[in-house]
Phi, psi and omega in degrees: 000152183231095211249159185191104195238120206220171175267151141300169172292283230260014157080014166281146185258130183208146195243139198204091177260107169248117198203147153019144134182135179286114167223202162208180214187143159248148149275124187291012267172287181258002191051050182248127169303145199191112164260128203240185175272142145268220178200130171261130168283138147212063155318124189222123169233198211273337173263330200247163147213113180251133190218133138248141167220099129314147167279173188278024205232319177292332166282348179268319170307323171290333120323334178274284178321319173273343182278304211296320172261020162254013192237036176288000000 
């Protein structure tokens, strides 16, 4: 697991935890249950709680994706 605890541009204290999880999925196509490693999401500010769990192919995308835009 990994934690990350910052003030925001707007002065809110916000916590951005990621670790592990054992999860499942259906494929939409064969309807087949299909158990993955994922990667858990969870960003907590002082109003939201945003919870995800992704695949790992989908947390490299989303690294990937996020590098190119925050780095325009």
């Amino acid at each position: 697991m990994i934690q990350s605890n910052f003030i925001n541009e707007i002065g809110n204290k916000i916590k951005i935890k990621i670790k592990n999880k054992k999860d499942s999925g259906v494929n939409y196509k064969t309807k087949e249950k299909i158990f993955f490693d994922g990667v858990s999401i969870t960003i907590t500010g002082p109003t939201s709680l945003t919870k995800n769990v992704i695949t790992y192919m989908e947390a490299e995308e989303l690294f990937f994706t996020l590098k190119k835009f925050l780095n325009k």
